[in-house]
OpenMM code with the backbone's topology and positions (N, CA, C; nanometers):
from openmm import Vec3, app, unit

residues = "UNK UNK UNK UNK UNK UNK UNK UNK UNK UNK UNK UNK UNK UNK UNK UNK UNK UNK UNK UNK UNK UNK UNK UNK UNK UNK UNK UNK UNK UNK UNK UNK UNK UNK UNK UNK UNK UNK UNK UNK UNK UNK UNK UNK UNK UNK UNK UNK UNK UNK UNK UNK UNK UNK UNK UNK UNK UNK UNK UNK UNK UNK UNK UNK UNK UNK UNK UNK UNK UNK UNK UNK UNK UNK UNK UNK UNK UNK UNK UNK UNK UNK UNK UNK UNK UNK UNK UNK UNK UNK UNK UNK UNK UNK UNK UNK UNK UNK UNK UNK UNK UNK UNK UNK UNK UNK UNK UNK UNK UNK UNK UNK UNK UNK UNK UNK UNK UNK UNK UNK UNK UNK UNK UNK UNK UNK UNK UNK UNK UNK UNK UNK UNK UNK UNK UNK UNK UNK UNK UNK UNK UNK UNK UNK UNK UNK UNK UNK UNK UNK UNK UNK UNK".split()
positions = [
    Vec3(-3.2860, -4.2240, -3.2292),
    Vec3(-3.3201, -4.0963, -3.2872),
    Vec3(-3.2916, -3.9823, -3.1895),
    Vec3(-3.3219, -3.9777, -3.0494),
    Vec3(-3.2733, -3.8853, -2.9554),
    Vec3(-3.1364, -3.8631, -2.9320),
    Vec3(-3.0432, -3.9926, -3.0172),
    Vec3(-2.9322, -3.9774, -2.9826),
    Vec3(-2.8847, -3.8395, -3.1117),
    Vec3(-2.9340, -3.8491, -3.1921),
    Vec3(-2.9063, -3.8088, -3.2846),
    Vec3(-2.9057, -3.6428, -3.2964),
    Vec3(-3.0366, -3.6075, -3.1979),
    Vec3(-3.1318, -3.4689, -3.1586),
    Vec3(-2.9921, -3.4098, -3.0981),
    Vec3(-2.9457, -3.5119, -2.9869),
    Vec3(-2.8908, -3.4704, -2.8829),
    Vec3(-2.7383, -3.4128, -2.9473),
    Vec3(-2.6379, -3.5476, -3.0156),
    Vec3(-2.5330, -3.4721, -3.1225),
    Vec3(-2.5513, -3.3677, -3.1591),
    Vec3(-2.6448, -3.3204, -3.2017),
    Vec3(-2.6639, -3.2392, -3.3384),
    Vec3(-2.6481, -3.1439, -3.2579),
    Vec3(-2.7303, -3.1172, -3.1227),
    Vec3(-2.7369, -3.0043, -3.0284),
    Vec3(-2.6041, -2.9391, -3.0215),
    Vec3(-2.5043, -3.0537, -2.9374),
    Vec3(-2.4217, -3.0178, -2.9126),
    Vec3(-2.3151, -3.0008, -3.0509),
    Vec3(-2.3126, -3.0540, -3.1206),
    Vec3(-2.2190, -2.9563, -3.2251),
    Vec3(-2.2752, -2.8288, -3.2367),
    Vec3(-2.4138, -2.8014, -3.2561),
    Vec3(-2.4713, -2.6558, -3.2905),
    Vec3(-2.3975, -2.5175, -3.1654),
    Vec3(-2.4034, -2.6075, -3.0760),
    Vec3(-2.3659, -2.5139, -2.9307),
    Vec3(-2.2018, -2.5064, -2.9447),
    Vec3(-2.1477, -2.6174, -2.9636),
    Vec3(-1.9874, -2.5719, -2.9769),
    Vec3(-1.9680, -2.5078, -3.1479),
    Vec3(-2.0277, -2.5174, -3.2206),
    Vec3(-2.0002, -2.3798, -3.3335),
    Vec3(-2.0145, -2.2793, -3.2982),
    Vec3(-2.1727, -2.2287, -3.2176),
    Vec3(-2.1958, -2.0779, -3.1742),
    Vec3(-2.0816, -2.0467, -3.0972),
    Vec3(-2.0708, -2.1386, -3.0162),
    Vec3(-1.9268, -2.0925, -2.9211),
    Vec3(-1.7914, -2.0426, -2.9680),
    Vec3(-1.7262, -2.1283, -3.1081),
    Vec3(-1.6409, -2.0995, -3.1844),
    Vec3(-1.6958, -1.9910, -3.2303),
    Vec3(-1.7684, -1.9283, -3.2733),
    Vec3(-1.7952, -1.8686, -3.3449),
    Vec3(-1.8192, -1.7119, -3.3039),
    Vec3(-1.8295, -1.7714, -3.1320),
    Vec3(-1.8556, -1.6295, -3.0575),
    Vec3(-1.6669, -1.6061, -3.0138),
    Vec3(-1.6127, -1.6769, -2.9962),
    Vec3(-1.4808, -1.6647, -2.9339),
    Vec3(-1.3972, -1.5780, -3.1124),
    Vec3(-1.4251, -1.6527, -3.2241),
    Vec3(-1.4050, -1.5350, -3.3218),
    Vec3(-1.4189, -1.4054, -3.3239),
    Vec3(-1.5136, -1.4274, -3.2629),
    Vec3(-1.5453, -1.2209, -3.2777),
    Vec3(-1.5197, -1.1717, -3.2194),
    Vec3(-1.5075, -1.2241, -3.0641),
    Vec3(-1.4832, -1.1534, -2.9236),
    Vec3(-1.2934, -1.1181, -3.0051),
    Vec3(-1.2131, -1.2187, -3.0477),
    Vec3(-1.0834, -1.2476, -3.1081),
    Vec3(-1.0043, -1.0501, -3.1499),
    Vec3(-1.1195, -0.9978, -3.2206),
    Vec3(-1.0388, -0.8794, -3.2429),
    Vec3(-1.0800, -0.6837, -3.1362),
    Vec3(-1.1697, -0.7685, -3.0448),
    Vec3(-1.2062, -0.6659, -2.9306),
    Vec3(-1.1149, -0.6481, -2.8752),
    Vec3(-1.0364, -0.6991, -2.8220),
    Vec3(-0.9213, -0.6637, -2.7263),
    Vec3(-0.7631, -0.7050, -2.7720),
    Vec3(-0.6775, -0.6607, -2.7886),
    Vec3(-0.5757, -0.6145, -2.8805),
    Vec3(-0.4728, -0.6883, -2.7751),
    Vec3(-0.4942, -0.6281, -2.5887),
    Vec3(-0.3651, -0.6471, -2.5124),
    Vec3(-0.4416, -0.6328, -2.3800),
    Vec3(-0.4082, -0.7116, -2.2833),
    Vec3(-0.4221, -0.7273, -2.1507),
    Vec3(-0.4589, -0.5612, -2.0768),
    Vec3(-0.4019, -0.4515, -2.1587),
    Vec3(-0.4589, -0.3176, -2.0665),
    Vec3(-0.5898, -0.2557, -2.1195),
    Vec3(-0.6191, -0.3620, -2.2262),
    Vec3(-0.7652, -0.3111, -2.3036),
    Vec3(-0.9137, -0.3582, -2.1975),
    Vec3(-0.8210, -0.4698, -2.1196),
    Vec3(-0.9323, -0.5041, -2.0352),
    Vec3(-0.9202, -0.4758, -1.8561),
    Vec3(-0.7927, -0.5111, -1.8057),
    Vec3(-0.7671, -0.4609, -1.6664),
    Vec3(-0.6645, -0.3346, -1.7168),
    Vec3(-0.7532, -0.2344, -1.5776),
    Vec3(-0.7234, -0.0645, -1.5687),
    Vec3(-0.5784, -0.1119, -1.4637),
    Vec3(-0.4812, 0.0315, -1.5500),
    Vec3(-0.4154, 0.0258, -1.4447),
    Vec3(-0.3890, 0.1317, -1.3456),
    Vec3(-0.3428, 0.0718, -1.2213),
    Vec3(-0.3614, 0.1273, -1.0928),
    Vec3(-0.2346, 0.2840, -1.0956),
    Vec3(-0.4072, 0.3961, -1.0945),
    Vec3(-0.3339, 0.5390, -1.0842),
    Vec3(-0.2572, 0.5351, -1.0410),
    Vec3(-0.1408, 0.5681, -1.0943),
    Vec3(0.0252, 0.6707, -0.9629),
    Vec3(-0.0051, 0.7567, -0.9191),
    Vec3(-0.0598, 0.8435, -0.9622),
    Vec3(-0.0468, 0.9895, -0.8932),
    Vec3(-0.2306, 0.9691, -0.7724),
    Vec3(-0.2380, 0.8769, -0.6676),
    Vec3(-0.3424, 0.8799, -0.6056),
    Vec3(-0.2746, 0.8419, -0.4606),
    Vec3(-0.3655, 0.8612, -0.3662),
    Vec3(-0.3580, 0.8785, -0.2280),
    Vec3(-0.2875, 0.7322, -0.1930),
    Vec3(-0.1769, 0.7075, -0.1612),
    Vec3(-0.1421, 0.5634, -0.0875),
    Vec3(-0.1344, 0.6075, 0.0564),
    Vec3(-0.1456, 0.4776, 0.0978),
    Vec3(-0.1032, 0.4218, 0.2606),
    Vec3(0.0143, 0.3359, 0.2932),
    Vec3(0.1260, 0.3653, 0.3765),
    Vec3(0.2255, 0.2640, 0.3859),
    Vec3(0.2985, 0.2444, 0.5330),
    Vec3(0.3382, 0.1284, 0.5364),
    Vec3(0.3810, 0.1082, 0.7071),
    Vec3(0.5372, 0.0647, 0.6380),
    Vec3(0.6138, 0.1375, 0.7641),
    Vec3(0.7462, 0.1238, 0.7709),
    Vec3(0.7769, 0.0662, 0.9293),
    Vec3(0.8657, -0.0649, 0.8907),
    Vec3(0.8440, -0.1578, 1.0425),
    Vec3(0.9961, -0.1316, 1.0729),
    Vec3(0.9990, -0.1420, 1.2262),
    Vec3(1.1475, -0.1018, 1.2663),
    Vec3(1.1810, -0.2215, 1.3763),
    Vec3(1.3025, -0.2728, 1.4357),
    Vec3(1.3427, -0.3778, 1.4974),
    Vec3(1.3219, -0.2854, 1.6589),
    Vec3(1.2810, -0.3867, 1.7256),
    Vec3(1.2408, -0.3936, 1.8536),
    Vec3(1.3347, -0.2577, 1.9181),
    Vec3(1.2664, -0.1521, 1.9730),
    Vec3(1.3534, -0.0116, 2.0579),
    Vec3(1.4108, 0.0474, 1.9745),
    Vec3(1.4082, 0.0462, 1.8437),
    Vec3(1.5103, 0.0885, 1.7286),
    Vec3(1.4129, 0.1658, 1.6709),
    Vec3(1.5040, 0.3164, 1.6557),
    Vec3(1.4395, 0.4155, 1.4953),
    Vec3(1.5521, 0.4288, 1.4196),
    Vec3(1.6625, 0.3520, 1.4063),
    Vec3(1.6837, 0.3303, 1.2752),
    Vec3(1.6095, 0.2553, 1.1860),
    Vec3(1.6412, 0.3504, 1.0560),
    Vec3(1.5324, 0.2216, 0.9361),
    Vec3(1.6412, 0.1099, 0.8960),
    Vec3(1.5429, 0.0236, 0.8541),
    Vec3(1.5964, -0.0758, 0.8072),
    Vec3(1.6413, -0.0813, 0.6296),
    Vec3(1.6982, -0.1911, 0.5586),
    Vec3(1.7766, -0.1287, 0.4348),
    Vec3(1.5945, -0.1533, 0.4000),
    Vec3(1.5063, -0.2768, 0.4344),
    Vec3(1.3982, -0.3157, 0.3439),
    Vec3(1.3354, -0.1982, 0.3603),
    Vec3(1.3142, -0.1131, 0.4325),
    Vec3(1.2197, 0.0125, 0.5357),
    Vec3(1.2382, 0.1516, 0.4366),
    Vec3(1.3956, 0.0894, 0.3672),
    Vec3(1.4630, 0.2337, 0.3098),
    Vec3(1.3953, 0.2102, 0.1575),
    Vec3(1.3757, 0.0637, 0.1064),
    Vec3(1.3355, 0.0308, -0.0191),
    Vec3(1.2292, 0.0677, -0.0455),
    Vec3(1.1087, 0.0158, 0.0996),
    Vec3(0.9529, 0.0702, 0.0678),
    Vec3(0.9616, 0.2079, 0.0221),
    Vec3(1.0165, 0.3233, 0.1554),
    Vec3(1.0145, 0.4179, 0.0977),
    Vec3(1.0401, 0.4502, -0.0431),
    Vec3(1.1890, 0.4204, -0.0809),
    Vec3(1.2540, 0.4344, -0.2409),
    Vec3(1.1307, 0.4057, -0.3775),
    Vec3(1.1015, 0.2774, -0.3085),
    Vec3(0.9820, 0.2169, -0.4132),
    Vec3(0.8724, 0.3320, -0.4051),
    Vec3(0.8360, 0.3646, -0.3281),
    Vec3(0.7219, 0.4363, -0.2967),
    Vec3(0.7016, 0.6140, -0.3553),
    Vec3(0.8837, 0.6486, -0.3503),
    Vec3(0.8930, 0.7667, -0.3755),
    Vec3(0.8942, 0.7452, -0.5712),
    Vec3(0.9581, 0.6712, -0.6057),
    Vec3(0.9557, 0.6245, -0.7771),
    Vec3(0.8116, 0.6427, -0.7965),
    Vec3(0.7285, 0.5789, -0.7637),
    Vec3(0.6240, 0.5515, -0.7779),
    Vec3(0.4868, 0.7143, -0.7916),
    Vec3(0.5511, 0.8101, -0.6979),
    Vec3(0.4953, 0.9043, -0.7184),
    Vec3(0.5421, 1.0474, -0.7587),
    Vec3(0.6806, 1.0148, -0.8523),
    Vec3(0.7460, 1.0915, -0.8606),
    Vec3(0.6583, 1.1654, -1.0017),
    Vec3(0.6575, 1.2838, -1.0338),
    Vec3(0.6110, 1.3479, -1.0852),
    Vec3(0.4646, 1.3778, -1.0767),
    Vec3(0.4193, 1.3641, -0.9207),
    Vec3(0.2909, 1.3728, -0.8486),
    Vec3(0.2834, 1.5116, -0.8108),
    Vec3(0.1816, 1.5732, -0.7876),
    Vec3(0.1557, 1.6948, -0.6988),
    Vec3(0.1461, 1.6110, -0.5519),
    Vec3(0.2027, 1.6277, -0.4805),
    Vec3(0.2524, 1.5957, -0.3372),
    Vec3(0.1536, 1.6805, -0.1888),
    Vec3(0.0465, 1.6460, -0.2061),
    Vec3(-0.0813, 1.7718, -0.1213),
    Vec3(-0.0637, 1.8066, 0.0262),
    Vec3(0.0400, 1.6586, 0.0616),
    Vec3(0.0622, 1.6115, 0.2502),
    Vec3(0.0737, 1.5026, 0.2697),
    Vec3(0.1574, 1.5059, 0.3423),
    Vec3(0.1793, 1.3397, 0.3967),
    Vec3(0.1969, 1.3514, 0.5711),
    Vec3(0.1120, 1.2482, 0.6120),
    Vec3(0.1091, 1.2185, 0.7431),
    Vec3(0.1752, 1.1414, 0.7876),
    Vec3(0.2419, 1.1437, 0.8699),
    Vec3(0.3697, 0.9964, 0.9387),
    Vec3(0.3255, 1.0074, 1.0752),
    Vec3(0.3144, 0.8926, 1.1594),
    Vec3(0.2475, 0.8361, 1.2264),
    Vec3(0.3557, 0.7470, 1.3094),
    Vec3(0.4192, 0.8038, 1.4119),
    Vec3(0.4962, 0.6843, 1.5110),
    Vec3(0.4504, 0.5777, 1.5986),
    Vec3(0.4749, 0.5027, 1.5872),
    Vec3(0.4505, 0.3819, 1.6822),
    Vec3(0.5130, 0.3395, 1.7855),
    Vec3(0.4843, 0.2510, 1.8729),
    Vec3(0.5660, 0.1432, 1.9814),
    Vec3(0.4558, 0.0728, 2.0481),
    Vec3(0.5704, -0.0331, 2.0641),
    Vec3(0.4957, -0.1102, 2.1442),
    Vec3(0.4709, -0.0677, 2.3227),
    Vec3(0.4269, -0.1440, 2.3734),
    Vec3(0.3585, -0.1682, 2.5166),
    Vec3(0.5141, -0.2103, 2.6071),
    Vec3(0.6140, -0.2120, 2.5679),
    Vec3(0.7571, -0.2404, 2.6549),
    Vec3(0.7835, -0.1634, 2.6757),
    Vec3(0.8418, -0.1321, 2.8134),
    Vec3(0.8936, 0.0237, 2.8503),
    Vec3(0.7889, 0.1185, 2.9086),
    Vec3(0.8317, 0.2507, 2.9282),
    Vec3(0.6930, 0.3204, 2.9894),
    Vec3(0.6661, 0.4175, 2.8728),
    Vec3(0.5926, 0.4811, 2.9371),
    Vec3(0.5006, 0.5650, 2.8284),
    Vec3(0.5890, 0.6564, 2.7970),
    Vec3(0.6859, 0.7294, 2.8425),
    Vec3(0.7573, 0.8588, 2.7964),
    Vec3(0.8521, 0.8109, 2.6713),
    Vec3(0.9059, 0.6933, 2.7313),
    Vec3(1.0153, 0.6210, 2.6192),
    Vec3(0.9281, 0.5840, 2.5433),
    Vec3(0.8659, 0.5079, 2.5456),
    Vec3(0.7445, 0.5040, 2.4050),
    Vec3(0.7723, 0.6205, 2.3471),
    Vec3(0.7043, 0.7246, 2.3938),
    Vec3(0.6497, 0.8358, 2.3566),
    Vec3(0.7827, 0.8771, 2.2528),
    Vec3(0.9097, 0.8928, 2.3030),
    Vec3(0.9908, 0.9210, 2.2713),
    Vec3(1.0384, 0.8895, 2.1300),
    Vec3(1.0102, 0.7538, 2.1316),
    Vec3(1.0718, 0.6426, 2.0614),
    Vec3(0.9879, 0.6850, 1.9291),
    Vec3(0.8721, 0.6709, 1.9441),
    Vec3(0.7686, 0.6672, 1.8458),
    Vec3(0.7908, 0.7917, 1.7944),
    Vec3(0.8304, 0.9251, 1.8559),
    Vec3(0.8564, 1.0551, 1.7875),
    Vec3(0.9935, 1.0393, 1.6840),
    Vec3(1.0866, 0.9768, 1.7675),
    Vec3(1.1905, 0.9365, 1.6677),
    Vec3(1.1851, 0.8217, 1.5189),
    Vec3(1.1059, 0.7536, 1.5541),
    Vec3(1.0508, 0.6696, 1.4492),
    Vec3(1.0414, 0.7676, 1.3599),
    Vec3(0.9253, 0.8405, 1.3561),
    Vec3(0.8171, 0.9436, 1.2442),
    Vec3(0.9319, 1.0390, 1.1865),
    Vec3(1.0260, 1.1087, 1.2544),
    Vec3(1.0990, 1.1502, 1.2114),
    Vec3(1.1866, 1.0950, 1.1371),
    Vec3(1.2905, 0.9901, 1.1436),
    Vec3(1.3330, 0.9277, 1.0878),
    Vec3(1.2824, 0.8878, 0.9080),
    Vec3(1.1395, 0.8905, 0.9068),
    Vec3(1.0463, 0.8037, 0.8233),
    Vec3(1.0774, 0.9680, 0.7577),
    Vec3(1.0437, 1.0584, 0.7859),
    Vec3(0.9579, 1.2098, 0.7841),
    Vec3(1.1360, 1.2897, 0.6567),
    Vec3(1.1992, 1.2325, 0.7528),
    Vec3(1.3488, 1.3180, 0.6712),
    Vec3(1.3961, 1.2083, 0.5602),
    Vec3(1.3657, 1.0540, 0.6005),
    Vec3(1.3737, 0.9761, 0.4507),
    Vec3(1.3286, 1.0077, 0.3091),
    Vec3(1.1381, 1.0318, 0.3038),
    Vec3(1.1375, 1.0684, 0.2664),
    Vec3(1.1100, 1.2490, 0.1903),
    Vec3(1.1730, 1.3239, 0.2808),
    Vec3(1.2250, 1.4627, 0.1919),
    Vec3(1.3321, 1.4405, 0.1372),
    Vec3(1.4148, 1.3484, 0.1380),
    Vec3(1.5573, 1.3156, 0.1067),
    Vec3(1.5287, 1.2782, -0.0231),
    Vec3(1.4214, 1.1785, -0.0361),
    Vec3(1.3593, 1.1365, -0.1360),
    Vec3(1.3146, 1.2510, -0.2563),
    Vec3(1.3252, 1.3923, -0.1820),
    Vec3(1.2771, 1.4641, -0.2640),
    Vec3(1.1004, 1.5039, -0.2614),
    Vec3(1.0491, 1.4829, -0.1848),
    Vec3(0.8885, 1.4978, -0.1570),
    Vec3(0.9238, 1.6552, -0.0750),
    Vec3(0.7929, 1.7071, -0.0833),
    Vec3(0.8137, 1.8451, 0.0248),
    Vec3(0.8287, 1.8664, 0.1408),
    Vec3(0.8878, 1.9355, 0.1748),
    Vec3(0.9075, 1.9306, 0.3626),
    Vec3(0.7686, 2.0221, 0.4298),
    Vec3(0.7388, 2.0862, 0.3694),
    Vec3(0.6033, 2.1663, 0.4199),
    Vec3(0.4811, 2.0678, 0.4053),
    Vec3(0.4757, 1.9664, 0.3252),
    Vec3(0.3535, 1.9356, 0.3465),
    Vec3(0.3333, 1.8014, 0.4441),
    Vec3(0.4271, 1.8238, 0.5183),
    Vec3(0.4645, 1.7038, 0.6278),
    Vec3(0.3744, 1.7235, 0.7294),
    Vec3(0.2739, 1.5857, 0.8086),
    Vec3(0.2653, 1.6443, 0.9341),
    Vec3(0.2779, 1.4976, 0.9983),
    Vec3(0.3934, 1.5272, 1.0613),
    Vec3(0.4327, 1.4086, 1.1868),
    Vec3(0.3660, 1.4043, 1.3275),
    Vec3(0.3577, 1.3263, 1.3470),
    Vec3(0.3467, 1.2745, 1.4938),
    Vec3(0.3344, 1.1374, 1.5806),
    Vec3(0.3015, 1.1515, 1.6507),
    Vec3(0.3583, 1.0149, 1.7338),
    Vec3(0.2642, 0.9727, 1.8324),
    Vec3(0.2068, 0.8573, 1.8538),
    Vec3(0.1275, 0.7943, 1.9503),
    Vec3(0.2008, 0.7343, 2.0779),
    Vec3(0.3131, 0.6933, 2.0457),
    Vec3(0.3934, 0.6430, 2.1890),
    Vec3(0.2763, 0.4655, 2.1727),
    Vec3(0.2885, 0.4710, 2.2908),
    Vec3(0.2205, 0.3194, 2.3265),
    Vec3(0.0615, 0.2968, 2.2969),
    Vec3(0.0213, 0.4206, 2.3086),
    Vec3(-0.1277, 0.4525, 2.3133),
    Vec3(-0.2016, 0.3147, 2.2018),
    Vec3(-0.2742, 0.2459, 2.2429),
    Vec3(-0.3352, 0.1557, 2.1775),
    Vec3(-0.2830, 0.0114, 2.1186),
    Vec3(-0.1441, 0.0318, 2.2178),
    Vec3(-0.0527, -0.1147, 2.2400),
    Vec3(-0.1013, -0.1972, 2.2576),
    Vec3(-0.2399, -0.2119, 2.3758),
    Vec3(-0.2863, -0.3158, 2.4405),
    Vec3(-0.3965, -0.3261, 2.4518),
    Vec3(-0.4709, -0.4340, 2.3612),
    Vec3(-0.5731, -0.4366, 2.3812),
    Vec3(-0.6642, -0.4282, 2.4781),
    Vec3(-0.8236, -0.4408, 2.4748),
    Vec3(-0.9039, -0.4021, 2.6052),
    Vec3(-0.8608, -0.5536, 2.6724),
    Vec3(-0.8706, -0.6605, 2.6279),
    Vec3(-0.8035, -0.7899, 2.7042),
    Vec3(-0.7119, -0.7761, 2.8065),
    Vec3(-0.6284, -0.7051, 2.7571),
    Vec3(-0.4533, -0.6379, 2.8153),
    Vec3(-0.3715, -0.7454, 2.7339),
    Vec3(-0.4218, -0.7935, 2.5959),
    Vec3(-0.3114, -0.8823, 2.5469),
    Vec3(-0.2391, -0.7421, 2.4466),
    Vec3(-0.1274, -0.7450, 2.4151),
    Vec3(-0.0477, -0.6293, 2.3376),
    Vec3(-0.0470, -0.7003, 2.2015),
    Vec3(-0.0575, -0.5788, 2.1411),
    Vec3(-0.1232, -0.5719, 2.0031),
    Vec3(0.0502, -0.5920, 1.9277),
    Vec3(0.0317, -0.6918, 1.8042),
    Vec3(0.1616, -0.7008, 1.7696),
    Vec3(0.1923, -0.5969, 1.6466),
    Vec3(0.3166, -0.6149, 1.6077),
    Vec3(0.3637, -0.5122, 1.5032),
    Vec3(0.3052, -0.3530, 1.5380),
    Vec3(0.3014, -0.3133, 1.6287),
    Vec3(0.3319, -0.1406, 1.6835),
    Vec3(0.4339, -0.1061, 1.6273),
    Vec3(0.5646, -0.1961, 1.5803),
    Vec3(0.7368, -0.1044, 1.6350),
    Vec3(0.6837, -0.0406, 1.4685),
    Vec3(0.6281, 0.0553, 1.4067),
    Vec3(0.6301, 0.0975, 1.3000),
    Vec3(0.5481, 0.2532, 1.2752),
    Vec3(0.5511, 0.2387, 1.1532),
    Vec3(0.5196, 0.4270, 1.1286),
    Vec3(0.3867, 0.3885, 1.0449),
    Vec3(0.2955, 0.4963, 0.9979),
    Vec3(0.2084, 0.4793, 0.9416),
    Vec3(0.2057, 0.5847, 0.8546),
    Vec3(0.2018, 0.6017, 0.7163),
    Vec3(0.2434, 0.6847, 0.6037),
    Vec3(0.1031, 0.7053, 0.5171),
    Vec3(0.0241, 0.8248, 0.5192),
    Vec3(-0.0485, 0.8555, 0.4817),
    Vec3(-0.0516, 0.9561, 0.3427),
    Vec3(-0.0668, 0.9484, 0.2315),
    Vec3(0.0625, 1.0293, 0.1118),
    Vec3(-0.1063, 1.0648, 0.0134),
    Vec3(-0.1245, 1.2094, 0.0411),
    Vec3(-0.2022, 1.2580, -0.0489),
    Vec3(-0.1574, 1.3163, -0.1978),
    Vec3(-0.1424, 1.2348, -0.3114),
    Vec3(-0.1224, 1.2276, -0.4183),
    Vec3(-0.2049, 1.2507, -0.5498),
    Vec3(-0.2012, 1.3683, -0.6045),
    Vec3(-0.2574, 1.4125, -0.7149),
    Vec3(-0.1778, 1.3999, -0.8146),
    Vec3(-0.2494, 1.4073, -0.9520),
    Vec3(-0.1469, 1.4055, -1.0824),
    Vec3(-0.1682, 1.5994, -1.0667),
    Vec3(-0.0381, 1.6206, -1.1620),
    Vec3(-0.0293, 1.7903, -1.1732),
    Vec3(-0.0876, 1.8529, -1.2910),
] * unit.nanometer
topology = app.Topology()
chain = topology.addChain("A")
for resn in residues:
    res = topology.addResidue(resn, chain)
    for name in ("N", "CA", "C"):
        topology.addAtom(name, app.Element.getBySymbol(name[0]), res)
């Protein structure tokens, strides 16, 4: 007889279930009824990596940007920060140097791209924070850091 209690249960529980998956059936139409999608026109962050002593970009370096500029094209454009890097090889002036040429590089990509040239503000760290307090050197420095304040218009 308990076996019987117990069946009965479980068919009762897999009908409600069918029965709840029916209804839920005409709430959501398409996959954007339930995940939001991710604003374009909002603030991104992006790193552009360059080969060891090198501020030429690279073709992948030229894509992020490309991708990046598609992506906020018909944005109000508020400022963008570019940010040079280097590593801990070499001395501090060539760093210094290097890392100014980086940002620039990054800085005239994308205006080329068509973004504003006034709302640019570049600059450059050189080595500064290459090496950890350990003195082990911090990897992936050789790059830029892209800060892109993005409004819709």
């Amino acid at each position: 007889m308990a076996r019987l209690w117990v069946g009965a249960g479980v068919l009762a529980a897999g009908a409600l279930t069918l029965s709840g998956c029916e209804t839920a059936k005409g709430m959501f139409h398409d996959r954007s009824q339930v995940v939001a999608a991710p604003a374009t026109c909002a603030p991104k962050r992006f790193e552009i990596y360059f080969a060891d002593s090198e501020a030429r970009l690279t073709e992948p370096a030229r894509q992020a940007i490309g991708l990046t500029a598609t992506q906020l094209q018909g944005c109000q454009i508020r400022s963008v920060k570019v940010l040079g890097l280097a590593d801990a090889r070499g001395g501090a002036q060539a760093n210094q140097s290097l890392s100014e040429r980086r940002a620039t590089a990054v800085a005239e990509a994308l205006a080329a791209a068509g973004w504003p040239s006034p709302a640019f503000e570049v600059g450059a760290a050189g080595d500064e924070g290459a090496v950890a307090a350990a003195g082990v050197r911090e990897p992936l420095r050789r790059r830029t850091e892209v800060v892109v304040d993005a409004a819709p218009k």
